[in-house]
C-alpha positions as protocol buffer text, in pm:
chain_id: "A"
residue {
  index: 1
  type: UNK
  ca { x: -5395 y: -10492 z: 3106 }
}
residue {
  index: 2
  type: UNK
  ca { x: -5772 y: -10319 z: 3082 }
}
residue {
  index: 3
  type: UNK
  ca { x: -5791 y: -10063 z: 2855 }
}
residue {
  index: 4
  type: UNK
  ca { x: -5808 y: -9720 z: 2988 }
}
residue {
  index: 5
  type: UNK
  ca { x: -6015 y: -9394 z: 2842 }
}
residue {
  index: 6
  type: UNK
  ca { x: -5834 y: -9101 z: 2814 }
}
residue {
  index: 7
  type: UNK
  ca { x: -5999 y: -8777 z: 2772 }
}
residue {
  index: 8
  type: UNK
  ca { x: -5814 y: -8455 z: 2754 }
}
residue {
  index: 9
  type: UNK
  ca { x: -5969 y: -8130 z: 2928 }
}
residue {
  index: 10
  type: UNK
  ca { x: -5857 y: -7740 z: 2819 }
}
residue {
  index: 11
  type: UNK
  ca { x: -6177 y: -7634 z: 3077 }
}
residue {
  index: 12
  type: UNK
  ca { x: -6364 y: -7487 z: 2778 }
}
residue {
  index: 13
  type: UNK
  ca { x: -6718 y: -7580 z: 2793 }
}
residue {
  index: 14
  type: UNK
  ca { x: -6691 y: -7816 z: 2470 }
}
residue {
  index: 15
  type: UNK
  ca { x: -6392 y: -8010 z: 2657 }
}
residue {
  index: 16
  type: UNK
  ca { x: -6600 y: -8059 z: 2984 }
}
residue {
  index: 17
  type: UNK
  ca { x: -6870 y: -8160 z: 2799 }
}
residue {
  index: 18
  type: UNK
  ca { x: -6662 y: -8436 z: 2670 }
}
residue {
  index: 19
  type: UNK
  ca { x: -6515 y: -8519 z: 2967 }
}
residue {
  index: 20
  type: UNK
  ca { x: -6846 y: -8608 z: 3119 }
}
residue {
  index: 21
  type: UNK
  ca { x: -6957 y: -8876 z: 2815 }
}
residue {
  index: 22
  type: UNK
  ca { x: -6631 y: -9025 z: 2807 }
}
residue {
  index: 23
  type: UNK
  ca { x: -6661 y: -9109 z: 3169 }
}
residue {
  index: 24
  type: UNK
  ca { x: -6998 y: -9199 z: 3166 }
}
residue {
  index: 25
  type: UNK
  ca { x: -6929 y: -9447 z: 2810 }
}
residue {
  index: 26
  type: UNK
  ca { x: -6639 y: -9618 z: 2975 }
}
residue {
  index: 27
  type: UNK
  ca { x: -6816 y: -9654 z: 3320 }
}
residue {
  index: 28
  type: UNK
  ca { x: -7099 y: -9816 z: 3120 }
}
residue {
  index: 29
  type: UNK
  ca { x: -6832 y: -10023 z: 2957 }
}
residue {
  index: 30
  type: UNK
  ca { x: -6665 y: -10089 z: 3330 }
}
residue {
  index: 31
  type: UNK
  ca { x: -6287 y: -9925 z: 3197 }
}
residue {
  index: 32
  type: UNK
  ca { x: -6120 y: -9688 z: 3395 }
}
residue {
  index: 33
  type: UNK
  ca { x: -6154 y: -9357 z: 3267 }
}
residue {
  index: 34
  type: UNK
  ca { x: -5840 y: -9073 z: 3302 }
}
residue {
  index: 35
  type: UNK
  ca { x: -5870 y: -8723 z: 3290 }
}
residue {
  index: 36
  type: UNK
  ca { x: -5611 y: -8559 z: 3190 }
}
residue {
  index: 37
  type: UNK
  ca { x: -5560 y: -8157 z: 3193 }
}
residue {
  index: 38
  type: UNK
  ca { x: -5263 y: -8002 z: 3035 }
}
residue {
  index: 39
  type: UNK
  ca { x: -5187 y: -7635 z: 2918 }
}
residue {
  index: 40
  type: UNK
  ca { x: -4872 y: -7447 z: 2748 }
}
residue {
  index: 41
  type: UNK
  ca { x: -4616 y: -7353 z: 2942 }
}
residue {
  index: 42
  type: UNK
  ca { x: -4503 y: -6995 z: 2859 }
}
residue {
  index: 43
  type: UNK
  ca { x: -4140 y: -6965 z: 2717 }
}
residue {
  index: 44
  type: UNK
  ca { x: -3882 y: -6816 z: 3037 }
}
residue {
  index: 45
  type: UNK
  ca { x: -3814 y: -6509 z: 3042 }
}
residue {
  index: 46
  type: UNK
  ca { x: -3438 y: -6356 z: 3039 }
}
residue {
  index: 47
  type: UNK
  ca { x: -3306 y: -6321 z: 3393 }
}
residue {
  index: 48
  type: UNK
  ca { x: -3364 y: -6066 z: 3571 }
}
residue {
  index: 49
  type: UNK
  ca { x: -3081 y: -5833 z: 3617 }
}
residue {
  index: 50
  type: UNK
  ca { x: -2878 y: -5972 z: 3279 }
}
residue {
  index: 51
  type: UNK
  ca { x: -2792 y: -5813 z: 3018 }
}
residue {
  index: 52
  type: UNK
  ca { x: -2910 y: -6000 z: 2701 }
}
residue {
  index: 53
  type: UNK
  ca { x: -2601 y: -6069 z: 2516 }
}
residue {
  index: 54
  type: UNK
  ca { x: -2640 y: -6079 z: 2098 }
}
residue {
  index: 55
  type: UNK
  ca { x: -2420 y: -6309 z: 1985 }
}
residue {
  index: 56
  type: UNK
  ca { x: -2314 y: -6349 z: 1595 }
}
């Protein structure tokens, strides 16, 4: 299996700016590079039209 660089992207400037020398070290190197993006999910919300129920 070839190794694979993985580089992890927020789209702040800094993370770009990473993104762009990882790719270009493992292109000199001839690995795959992989972007990968991810970002928090926000908690759900109650339902709408529930009542929130307190239990205890």
């Amino acid at each position: 299996m070839q190794p694979v660089v993985t580089v992890g992207i927020d789209g702040s400037p800094e993370s770009l700016s990473a993104a762009h020398r990882a790719t270009g070290g493992a292109e000199t190197r001839r690995l795959t590079s992989r972007p990968l993006h991810a970002w928090p999910l926000p908690a759900p919300g109650p339902a709408r039209g529930r009542r929130a129920v307190a239990h205890g």
